[in-house]
Steps between C-alpha positions, in 0.01 A plus 500: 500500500322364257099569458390204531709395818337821654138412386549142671646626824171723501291217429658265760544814746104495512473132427648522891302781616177296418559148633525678850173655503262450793192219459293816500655659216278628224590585146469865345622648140411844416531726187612912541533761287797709518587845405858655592745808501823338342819583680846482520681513103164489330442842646856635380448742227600463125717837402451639169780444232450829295117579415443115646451310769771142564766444232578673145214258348269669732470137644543344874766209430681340733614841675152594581259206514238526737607838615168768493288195540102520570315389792408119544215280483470185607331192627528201757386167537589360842429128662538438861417342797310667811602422827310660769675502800357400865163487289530862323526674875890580404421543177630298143826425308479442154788309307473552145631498165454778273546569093451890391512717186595854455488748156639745470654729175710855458336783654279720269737760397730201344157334358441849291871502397481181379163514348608866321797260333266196405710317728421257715596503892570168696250369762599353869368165618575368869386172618624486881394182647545481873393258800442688850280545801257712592356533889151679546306586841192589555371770635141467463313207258517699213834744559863287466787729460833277374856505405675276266817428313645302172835405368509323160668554154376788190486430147570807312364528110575808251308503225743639131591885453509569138559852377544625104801711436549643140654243322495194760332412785567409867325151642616439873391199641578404852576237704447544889647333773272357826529596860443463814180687669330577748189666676329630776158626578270634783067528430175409687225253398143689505378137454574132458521527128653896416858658686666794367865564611770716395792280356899554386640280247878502449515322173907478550813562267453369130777522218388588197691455142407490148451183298727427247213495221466894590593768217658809536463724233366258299812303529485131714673572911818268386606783253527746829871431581573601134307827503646621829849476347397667254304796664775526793420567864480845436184456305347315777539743723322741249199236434613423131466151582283246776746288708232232635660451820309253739354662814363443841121601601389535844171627579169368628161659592263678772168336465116502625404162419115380539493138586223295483502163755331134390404190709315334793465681787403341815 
């Protein structure tokens, strides 16, 4: 499907979810701060090839992108409406849409390797945007435990891997697919304007491939074919030579998130 199809049907989906609000109905948006234990293939870990860690080049490539990742940070900005039902008593449902941003980059072992080389290591954007709903009761005025949920689409961005061999250098650039996501998230509001909740993200399954203005070994990705033939399997097997196969990523995150809630309150 393509991304824009999926953005619409998100964008109609709560298009839907808003025209049936209550007269009551207030609007909210928030902003939260997000920090989270990656999971999944991000956490897989990067063998060494001889005295280094991912391919000969000492590099990540295709075969281990994203693998021995970091932790994430991230951010929210969230618009809803409030509806309180039977007058709050039952407590409130929140429709909403939501955009979010996570960071991440290789774990600090690959960070030295790569800063030991003078290379430089890729860095991970995701952009998740999801619509969901979130219900909240109240136990006192001030104390509002919740649950929530959100299904949308992520946007994945890698940022270039370059590495310097002796006589040529490597420059993998990468192209990543989108996917489907989704999360879910428990907390408590301490007051009308500050929750804190304990969130997962599954960021879904992204293919990943090089771009075709990528060099390997100094040499543009369309020679490849030709240098495989040459080398022979048998090299490849040894790590003589990169075969930039595409791959699949599937991962996503454990994450405390500190939100902070915006607009009239009755």
């Amino acid at each position: 499907m393509k991304k824009t199809n999926i953005f619409k049907t998100l964008l109609l989906g709560a298009a839907f979810c808003f025209a049936s609000f209550s007269a009551n109905a207030q609007f909210e948006f928030g902003l939260s701060l997000t920090g989270g234990i990656a999971t999944g293939d991000m956490k897989a870990k990067i063998p060494a090839s001889g005295s280094v860690m991912g391919n000969s080049q000492g590099l990540m490539g295709t075969q281990y992108i994203m693998n021995s990742s970091s932790n994430m940070l991230g951010f929210a900005f969230r618009f809803g409406y409030r509806i309180p039902i039977n007058n709050s008593e039952y407590g409130e449902v929140l429709p909403y849409v939501e955009v979010n941003g996570f960071w991440n980059r290789p774990n600090k072992d690959m960070r030295k390797q790569y800063d030991e080389a003078n290379n430089t290591y890729p860095q991970y954007i995701n952009v998740p945007l999801y619509i969901g709903a979130q219900y909240r009761y109240p136990v006192t005025d001030i104390i509002k435990p919740y649950a929530e949920f959100g299904i949308g689409y992520d946007l994945l961005f890698i940022s270039s891997e370059y590495g310097k061999a002796l006589n040529a250098g490597d420059d993998y650039r990468y192209n990543a697919k989108g996917a489907l996501s989704g999360n879910v998230g428990v907390g408590c509001f301490f007051s009308d304007w500050v929750s804190v909740g304990i969130y997962y993200y599954g960021f879904g399954s992204h293919k990943i491939m090089l771009k075709e203005n990528s060099e390997i070994d100094g040499l543009p990705l369309s020679d490849l074919d030709d240098r495989l033939a040459q080398y022979g399997y048998f090299d490849i097997l040894k790590g003589n030579v990169y075969d930039p196969k595409p791959v699949t990523r599937d991962y996503g995150t454990v994450a405390l998130r500190l939100n902070f809630h915006f607009g009239p309150r009755k």
